[in-house]
C-alpha positions in Angstrom: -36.4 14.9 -59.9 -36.5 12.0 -57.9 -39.4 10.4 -56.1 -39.1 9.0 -52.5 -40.9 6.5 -50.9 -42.5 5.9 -47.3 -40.4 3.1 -45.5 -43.8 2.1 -43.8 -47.2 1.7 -45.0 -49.7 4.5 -44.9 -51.6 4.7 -41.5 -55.1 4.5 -41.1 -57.0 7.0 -39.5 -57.4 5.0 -35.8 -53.5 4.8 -35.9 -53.1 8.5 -37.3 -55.3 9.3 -34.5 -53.6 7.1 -31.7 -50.3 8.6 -33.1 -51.3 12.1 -32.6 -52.6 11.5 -29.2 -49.4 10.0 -27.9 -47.5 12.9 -29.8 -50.0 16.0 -27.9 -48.9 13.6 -24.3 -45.2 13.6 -24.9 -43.2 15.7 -22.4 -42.2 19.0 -23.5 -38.1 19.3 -23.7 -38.2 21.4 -20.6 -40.0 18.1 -18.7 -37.2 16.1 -19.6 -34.9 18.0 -18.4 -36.6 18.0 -15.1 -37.1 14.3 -14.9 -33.2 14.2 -15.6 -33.7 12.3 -18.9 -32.0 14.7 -21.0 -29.3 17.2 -20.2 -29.5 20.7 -19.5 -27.1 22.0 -21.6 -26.4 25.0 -23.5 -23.7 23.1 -25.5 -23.8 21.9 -29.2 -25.9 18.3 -29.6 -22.2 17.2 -31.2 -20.3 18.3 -28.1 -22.5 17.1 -25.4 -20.6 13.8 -25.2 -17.0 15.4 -24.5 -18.5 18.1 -22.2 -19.9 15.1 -20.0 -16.3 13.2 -20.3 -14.9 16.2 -19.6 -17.2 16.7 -16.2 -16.3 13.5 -15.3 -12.6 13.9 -15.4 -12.8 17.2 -13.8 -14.9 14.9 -10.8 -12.4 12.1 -10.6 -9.6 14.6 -10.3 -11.4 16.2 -7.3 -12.0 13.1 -5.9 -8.5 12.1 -5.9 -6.9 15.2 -4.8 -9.5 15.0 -1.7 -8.5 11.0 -1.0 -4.2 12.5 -1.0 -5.2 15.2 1.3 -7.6 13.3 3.6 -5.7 12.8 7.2 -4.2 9.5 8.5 -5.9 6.9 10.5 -3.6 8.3 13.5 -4.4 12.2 12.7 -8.1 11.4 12.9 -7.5 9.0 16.5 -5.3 11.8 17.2 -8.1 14.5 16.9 -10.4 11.9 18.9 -12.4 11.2 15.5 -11.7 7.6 15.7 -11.6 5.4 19.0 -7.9 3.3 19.7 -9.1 0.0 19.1 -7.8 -2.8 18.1 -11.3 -4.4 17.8 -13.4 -4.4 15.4 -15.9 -1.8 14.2 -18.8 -4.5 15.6 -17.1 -5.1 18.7 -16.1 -1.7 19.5 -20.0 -0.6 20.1 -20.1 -3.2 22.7 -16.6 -1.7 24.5 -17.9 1.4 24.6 -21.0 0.7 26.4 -19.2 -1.3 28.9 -16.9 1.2 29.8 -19.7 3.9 30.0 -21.5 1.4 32.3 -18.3 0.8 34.6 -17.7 4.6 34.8 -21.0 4.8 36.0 -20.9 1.9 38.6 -17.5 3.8 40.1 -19.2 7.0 40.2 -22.1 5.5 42.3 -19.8 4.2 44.7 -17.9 6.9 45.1 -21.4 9.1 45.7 -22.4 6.3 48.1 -19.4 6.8 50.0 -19.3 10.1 50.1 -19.4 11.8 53.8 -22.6 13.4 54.8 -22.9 16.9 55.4 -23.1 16.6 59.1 -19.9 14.6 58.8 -18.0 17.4 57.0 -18.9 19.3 59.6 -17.9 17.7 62.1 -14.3 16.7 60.7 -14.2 20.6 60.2 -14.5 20.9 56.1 -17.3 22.5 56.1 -18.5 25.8 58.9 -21.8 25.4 60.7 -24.3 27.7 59.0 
């Protein structure tokens, strides 16, 4: 019969008891799993390095089949997604907001022109009520 013996040196009873504090504080497996430290998984310990290769794979292969099908820069200016602009993503903000601000310039001048109700009346547009 053979005899084994310890790697490390007995423990004294502070360390034994420092030991079996840290041991009763551990997280439980469940805790783990819910921290995302360890997997949830209801496969083999031997086979839970291929079955998170294999998730992998299956993610890049979803990913690339979603970049070959995703539409062209011209489908999505097409579908007014994207703005025709030659300028750049930083500059295109700012030509935006001016045009928003000269469409709204025009459409004040055009209200400020616009005839008065007595004047459509008189030039017959509108009846006398």
């Amino acid at each position: 019969m053979q005899t084994f013996t310890p790697l490390a040196p007995p423990l004294s009873a502070e360390e034994r008891t420092v030991l079996n504090n840290k041991l009763e504080r551990r997280p439980t497996q469940q805790e783990l799993v819910e921290h995302n430290i360890l997997k949830d998984t209801k496969v083999a310990p031997a086979l839970q390095a291929k079955e998170v290769e294999l998730e992998r794979s299956r993610l890049e292969n979803q990913l690339e089949r979603r970049l070959e099908n995703r539409p062209t820069r011209q489908e999505l200016i097409d579908n007014n997604v994207l703005k025709n602009s030659n300028a750049s993503p930083a500059v295109q903000a700012a030509q935006l907001k001016l045009a928003h601000s000269q469409l709204e310039d025009q459409l004040e001048r055009k209200l400020g022109n616009r005839p008065t109700r007595q004047e459509l009346i008189d030039h017959n547009v509108l009846k006398n009520s």
